[in-house]
N, C-alpha and C positions, 0 to 999 in steps of 0.2 A: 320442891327442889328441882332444879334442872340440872338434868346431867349433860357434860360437853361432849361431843367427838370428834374426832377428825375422820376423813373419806380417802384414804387411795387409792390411786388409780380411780379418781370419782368421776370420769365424763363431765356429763352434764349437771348430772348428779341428784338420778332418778332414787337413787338409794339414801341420800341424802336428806331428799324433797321428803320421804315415807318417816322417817326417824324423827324431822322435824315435825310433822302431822303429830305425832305419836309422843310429843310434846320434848324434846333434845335441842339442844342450841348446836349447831353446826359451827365449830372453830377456825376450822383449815381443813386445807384438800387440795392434791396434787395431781396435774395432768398434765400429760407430756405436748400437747398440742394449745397452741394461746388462744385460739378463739373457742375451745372448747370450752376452757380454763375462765375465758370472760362468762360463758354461758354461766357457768357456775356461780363466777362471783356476782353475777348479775341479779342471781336466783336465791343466794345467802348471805344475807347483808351482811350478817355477823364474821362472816370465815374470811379467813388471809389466803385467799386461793392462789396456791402460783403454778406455773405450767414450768416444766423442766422435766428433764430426766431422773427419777427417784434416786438413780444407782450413782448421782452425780450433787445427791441433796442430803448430805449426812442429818441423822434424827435430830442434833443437837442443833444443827442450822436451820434446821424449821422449827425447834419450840423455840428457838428466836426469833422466830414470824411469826409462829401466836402467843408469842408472852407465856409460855410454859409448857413444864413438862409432865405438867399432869392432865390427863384426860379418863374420862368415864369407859369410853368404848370404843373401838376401832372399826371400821369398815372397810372393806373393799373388796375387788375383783381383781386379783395381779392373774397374770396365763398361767395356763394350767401347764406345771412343770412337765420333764421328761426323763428325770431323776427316778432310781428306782430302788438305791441303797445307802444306807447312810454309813458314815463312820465319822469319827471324830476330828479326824484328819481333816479329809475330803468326803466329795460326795462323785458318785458316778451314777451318770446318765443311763439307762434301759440300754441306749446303742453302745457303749462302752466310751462315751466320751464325757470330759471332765466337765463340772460344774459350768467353768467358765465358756464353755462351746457353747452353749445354749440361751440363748438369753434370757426365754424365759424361765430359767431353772434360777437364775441371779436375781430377775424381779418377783419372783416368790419370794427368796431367801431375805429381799429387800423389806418384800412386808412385814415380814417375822424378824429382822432386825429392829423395825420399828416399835415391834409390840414389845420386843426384848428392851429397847430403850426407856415408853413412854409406863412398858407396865400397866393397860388397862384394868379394872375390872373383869372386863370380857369383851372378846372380840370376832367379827363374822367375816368369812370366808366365802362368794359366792363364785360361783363357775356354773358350767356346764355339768349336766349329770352324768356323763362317763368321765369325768374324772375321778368317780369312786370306783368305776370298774376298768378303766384304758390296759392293757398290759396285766389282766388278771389281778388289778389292787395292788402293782407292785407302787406306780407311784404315790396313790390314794395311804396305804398303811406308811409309805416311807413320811409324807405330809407329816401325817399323827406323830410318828414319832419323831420326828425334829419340832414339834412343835409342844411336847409332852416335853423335851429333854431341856427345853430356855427352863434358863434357873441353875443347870448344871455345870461346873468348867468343862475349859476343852479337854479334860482326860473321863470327861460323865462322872464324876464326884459328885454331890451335892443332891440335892431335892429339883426336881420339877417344881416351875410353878405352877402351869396351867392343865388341866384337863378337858379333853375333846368329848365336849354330847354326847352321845353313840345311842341308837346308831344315828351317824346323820343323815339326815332326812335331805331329799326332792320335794320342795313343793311346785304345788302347779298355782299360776297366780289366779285362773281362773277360780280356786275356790275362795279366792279373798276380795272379793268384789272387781274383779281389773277385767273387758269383756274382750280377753285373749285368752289361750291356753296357749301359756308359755311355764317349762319347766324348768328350775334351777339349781343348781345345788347349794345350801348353805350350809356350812358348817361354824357349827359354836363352838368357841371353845371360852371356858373361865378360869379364873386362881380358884384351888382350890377349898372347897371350904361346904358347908353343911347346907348351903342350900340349893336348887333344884332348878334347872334349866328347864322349860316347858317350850314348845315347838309351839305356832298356833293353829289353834283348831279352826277348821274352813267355818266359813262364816256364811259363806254360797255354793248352791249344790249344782252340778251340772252332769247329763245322763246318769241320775240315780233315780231309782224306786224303788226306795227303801223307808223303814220309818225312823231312823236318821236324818235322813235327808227330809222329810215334810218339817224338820223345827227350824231348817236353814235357811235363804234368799233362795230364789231362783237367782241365777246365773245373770249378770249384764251381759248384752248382746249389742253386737256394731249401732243397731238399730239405736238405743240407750248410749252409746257414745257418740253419735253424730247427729241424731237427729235434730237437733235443736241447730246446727251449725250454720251458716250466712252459706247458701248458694249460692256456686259458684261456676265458672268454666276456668278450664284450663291455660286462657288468654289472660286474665285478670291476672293482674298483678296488685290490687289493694289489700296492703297487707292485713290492714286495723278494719275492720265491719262490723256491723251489728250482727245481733244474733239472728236467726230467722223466728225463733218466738222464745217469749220469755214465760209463759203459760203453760200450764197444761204439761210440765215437765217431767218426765221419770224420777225416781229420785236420783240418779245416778247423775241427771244433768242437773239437777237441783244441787249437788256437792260439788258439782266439777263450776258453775258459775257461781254461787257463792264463794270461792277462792278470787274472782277477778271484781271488773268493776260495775258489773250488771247490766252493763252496754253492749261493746262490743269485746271483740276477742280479736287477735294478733295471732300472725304467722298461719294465717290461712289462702295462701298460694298453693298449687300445684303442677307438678311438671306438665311441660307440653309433648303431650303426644305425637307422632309423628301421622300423617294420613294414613299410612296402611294400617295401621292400630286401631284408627278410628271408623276405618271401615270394618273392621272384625267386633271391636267392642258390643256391637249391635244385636250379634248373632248370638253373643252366650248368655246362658242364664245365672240365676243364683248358685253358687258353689260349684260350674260347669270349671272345665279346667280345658287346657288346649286340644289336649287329643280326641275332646268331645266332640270337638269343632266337623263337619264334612270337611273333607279332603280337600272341596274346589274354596273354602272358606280358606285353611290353613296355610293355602301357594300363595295369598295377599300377602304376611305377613312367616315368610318360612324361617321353618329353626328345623333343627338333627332331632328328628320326631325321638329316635333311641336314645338321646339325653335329656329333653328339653319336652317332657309328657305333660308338666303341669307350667311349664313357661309360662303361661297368662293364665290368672285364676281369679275368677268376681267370687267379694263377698259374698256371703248371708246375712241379709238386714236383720232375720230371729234369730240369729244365733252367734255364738263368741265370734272372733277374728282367728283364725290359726296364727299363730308369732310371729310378731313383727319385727325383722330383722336387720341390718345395716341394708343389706341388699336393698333396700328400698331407694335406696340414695340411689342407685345405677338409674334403675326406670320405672321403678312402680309397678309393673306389670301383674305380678301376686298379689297385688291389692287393688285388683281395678274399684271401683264405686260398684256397689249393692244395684244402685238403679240409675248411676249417670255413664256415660261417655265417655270416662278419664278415671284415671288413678287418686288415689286419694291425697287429700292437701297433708302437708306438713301436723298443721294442726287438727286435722283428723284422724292420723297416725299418733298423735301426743295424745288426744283423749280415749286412743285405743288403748294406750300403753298406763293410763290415769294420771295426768301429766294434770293439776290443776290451771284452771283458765288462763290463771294470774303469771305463769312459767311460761317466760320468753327465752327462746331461741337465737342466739347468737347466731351469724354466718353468713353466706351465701347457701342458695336452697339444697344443694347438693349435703354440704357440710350440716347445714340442719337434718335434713332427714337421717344422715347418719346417726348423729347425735340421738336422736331421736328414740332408733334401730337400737342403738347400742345399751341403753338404759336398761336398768332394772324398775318395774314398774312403781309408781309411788306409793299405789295401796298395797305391793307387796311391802315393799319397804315398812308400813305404816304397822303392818301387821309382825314382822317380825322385830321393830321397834317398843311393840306395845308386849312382848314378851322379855326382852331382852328388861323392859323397865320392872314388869314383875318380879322378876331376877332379882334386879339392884334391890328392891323394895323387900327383898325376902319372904 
């Protein structure tokens, strides 16, 4: 059986891309930006992707763009509210200001309109991990409990439908095959009923020694996400190349080409550095960061050393990537190349984050790498996909 979902707030739609792996038909998904919104639909043949504003897309006018109102599971990442008290009435903000001040207190409420409308099975919640602690848990427990109370009228009569995991978990993606250590927050929540939500167990271990960790993977590392990639410079603009070898592959590049067409790969540009960049690149080494640099190296390329300590930071070819984030789209800087001269392509940023081969990027390069940044990675996705079906399956 397949079960459907839809994605809000889905970017690219790196959360997506993981559910789908994880065996899910993707329906529909919303994003506020259109060439985001192409990336998406470029990416999910199946989904009715449209780009608008959610708070402007009543639920009942999008199961008219996927043909219904029923779905398996919900996804998405709406901002992390600012809300810290509920009532029935109204809601007020931590600052003391109404619902409506805030926007992102409305594109929360947006998402959970949603669930209240389509009524999932079960549905996930990712953010940032202080938003279980921002404000001492005020906004984190107020979440739960508006989202405990769908099902109730507006005077709190009635039954809940859903209940929230607990506790909800952080995970880090680096234990699920993806060769970053990026953390997230996901929160489950389902209708209630007799069976058992499971979180998933790391499936790759990184800095342990333990005997837990010897039944695990070791860790993907940069080295395992790019090495196989088409060498390049930072002048090149061809987007489509071949790979530099199809042989001799990690497995890791073994899963990530076997998604494409075993040729080449797409969206492998990189920004262009400017010369004084390129005359510092030379000087640092593996995992070196700015302030490593001598003094007489740093005046080539100056920044406000008291905010700007890890301003330019090279990979480690053995070891994860630290989080790759929108910031990448500015300049690349905290990702220069392991062992080249320039910042890293587009799509070696994608296979950092487990973006499969075959996942093209909409845009201009800027807007791609954003897109990019902003994803939840696929093998996380794949992995919290592959629990949520255990779920359904009882």
């Amino acid at each position: 059986m397949s079960y459907q979902f839809i994605d809000l707030f889905c970017g690219a739609g790196g959360f997506s891309k993981g559910l789908e792996l994880a065996g899910f038909e993707c329906i529909g998904g919303i994003e506020l930006k259109e060439v985001i919104a192409k990336t998406h639909q470029l990416n999910h043949k199946k989904s009715k992707t449209i780009f608008g504003d959610i708070r402007e897309i009543p639920p009942e006018k999008f199961a008219e763009v996927i043909g219904t109102n029923h779905v398996d599971v919900i996804i998405g990442g709406p901002p992390c509210p600012t809300f810290s008290t509920i009532g029935h009435a109204k809601i007020r903000s931590v600052t003391g200001k109404s619902v409506s001040e805030d926007p992102r207190n409305q594109l929360f409420l947006e998402y959970l309109r949603y669930v209240d409308y389509f009524r999932p099975e079960i549905f996930v919640i990712e953010n940032v991990p202080n938003f279980i602690t921002k404000y001492k848990g005020k906004i984190f427990n107020t979440a739960v409990e508006i989202i405990e109370n769908i099902g109730k009228d507006d005077e709190g009569n009635g039954e809940g439908i859903y209940e929230v995991v607990k506790p909800v978990q952080v995970v880090n993606a680096v234990y699920y095959g993806v060769p970053q250590t990026r953390r997230r927050m996901m929160l489950v929540a389902h209708k209630k009923s007799n069976k058992v939500f499971e979180y998933p167990k790391p499936t790759h271990y990184y800095d342990q020694e333990d005997e837990e960790s010897k039944k695990l993977k070791p860790c993907n590392t940069v080295e395992d996400a790019i090495g196989d990639l088409p060498t390049i410079t930072d002048n090149w603009r061809i987007s489509e190349m071949p790979y530099s070898k199809t042989e001799g592959l990690t497995e890791y590049q073994r899963l990530m080409q076997s998604y494409g067409n075993g040729k080449t790969i797409k969206n492998n540009i990189c920004r262009m550095s400017n010369d004084r960049a390129k005359r510092v690149f030379p000087h640092m080494a593996q995992g070196s960061i700015y302030m490593d640099l001598p003094p007489e190296i740093r005046q080539i390329l100056p920044f406000r050393e008291d905010i700007f300590k890890d301003r330019l930071k090279r990979l480690v070819m053995k070891e994860p990537s630290w989080t790759v984030i929108a910031h990448i789209g500015m300049d690349g800087y905290m990702y220069i190349h392991p062992t080249e001269n320039r910042t890293l392509s587009v799509r070696e940023a994608a296979r950092i984050q487990s973006f499969p081969d075959d996942f093209e990027f909409v845009g201009n390069q800027q807007e791609t790498y954003v897109q990019v940044g902003n994803a939840v990675p696929p093998l996380l996705g794949k992995a919290i996909g592959e629990s949520i079906k255990q779920y359904l399956e009882g």
